[in-house]
N, C-alpha and C positions, 0 to 999 in steps of 0.2 A: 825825350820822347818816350823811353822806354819806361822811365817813372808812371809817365801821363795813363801809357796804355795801361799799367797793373792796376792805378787808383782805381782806371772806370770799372776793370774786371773787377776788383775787391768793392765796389758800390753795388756791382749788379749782384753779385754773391750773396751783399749783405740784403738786398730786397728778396730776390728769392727765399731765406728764411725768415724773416718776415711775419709775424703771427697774426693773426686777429682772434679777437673773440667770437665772430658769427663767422670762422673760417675762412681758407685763402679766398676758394673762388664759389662763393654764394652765390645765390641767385637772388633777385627780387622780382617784385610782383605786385600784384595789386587788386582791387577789387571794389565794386558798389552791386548795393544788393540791397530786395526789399525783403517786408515779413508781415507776415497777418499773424495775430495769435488772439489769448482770449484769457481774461484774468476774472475773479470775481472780483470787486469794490465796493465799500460797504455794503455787503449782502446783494447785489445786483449785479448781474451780469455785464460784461465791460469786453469791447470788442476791442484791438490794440491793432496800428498802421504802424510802421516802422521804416526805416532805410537808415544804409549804411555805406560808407565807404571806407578805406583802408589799405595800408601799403603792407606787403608782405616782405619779411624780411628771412631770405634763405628758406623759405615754404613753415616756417615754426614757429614767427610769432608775427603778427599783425598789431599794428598799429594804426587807430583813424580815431573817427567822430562817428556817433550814431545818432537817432533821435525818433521818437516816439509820441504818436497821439493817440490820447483814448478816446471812449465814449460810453456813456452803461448805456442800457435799453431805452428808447426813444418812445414815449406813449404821450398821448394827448394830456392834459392836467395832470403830467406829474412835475417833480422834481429828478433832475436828470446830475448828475456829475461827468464835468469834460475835463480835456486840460492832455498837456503833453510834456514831455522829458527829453532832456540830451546832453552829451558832454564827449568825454573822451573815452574810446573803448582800446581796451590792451584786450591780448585774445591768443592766450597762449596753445598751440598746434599736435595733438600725441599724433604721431605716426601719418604725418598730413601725404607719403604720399603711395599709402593704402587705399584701395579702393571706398572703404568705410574705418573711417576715422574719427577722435574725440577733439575736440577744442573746448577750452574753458576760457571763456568771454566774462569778462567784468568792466561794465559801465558805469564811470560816476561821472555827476553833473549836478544839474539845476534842472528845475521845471515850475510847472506852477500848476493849479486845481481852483477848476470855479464850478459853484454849484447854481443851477439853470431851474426857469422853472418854466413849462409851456403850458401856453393857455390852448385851448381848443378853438373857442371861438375865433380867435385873431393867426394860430398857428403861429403867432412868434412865440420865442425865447428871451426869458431877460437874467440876468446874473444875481443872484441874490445876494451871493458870497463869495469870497474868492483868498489864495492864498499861495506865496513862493514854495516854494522846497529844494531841500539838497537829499541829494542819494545816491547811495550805490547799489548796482544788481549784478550782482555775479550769477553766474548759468553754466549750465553743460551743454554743449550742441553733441547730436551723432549727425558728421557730417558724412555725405554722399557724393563723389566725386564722377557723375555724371557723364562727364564729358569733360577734355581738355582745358576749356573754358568756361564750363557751370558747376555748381554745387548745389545740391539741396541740402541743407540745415534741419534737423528736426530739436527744438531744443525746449531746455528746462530753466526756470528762471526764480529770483528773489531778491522783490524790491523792498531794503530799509530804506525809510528817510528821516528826514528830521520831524520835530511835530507837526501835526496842520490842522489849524482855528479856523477851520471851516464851519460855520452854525450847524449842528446837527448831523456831525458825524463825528466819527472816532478820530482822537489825534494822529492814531495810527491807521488808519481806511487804506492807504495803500499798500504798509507790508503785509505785503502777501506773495502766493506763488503765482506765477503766467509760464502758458507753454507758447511756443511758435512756429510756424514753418515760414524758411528762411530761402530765398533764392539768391545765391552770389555769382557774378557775373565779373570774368577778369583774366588775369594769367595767375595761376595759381605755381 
């Protein structure tokens, strides 16, 4: 009996030292959040819809999925470029529980880019051209800590990808820089 009761004491002993990497007693969290921002794309201005969700791990690094639709300028008899992005975002946290704070978001995934053309008379769109891509964009947010459960985002961005044989643009049209304003909604 007296054996029994020392094992459990020397088991409990050894959990209490115990280590982890993200610490004994972390916290998590979580979050989904959308974003408006604004890129230029081959030479025309390009408005960008986003959302995001994400688990937070101990408030300093997040892990989820995000995803992205563009759009450039909509006019009658033009040619217009569309198309959206998304994959896995890692989102590492400085000083997440400052009132104003840095996090460095890097996204890679897949997407794709079709180029549009409207007619006036008819007001439809038809796809002229169209093409996949891989990329990564890494960014800087200055994040704002709101409230409890919200954050404002104000961030910086840069998309490489792969080439894209799209008729009548640059293989490269998309890298370029986009800014955003960012609302995240969650336990942080």
């Amino acid at each position: 009996m007296l054996t029994l009761s020392l094992s459990i004491f020397s088991q409990k002993e050894e959990q209490e030292d115990f280590k982890t990497i993200l610490g004994e007693r972390g916290t998590n969290g979580g979050y989904g959040g959308f974003s408006f921002g604004y890129a230029s794309i081959a030479g025309s201005d390009a408005a960008i819809f986003g959302g995001q969700g994400a688990w937070i791990l101990n408030h300093y690094l997040s892990i989820g999925i995000a995803g992205s639709g563009f759009a450039t300028d909509f006019k009658s008899d033009t040619t217009n470029l569309v198309g959206g992005y998304g994959g896995l975002l890692l989102e590492p946290i400085i000083l997440p529980l400052f009132p104003v704070h840095l996090s460095l978001p890097i996204l890679l995934g897949a997407g794709g880019i079709a180029k549009t053309k409207t007619y006036y008379y008819s007001n439809n769109s038809y796809v002229v051209d169209s093409d996949p891509f891989f990329f990564v964009r890494p960014g800087a947010e200055i994040e704002l800590n709101l409230t409890r459960h919200m954050r404002l985002a104000l961030g910086a961005y840069y998309m490489y990808t792969s080439r894209l044989t799209v008729l009548g643009i640059s293989k490269t049209a998309l890298n370029n820089f986009s800014g955003a304003v960012t609302l995240k909604f969650g336990k942080f």
